[in-house]
N, C-alpha and C positions, 0 to 999 in steps of 0.2 A: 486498421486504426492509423490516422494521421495526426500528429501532434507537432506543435509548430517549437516545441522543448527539444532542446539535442543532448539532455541527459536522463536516457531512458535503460533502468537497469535491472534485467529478469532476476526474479529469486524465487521463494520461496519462503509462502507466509509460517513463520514460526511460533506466534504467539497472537490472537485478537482480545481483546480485554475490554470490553463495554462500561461506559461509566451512566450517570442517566441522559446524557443527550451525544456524547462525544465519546469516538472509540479509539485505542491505541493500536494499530496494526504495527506488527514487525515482522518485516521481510529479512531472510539471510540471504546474502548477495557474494557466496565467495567467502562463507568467514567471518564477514564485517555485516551487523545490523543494523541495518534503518530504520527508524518509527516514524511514523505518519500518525495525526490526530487527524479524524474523519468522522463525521457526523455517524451516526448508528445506522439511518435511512442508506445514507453511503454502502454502510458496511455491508446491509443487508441485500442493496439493490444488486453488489456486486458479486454477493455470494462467498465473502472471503470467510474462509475455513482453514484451520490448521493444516497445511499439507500441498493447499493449493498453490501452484505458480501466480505467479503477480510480478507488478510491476513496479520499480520505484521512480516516478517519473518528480525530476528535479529542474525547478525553472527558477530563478530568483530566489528568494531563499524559504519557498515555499516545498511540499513533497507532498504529492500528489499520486494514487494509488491508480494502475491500468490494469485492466485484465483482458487476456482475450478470448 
């Protein structure tokens, strides 16, 4: 995975919460949690599950979820 963002932070998804079109992922990162809002399709294509490693990938003041 090559991403042209140079803040890109491993955790550990701790909570996904589905609403009807947009989901809340929160990764722990050290302590400190990040939430990202991501499309459901997102959620699903990327397999995010309570437990999984993930990524919190931060560019402008958007957060954007990686996985690998």
């Amino acid at each position: 995975m090559k991403l042209s963002a140079r803040n890109i932070i491993k955790g550990k998804v701790v909570e996904v919460t589905k609403g009807a079109t947009t989901a809340h992922v929160k990764i722990d990162i050290g302590g400190s949690v990040v939430t990202a809002s991501i499309t459901n399709a997102a959620t699903d294509e990327l397999k995010l599950e309570v437990g999984k490693t993930a990524y919190a990938v931060i560019k402008a003041s958007d957060v954007m979820i990686a996985v690998d």
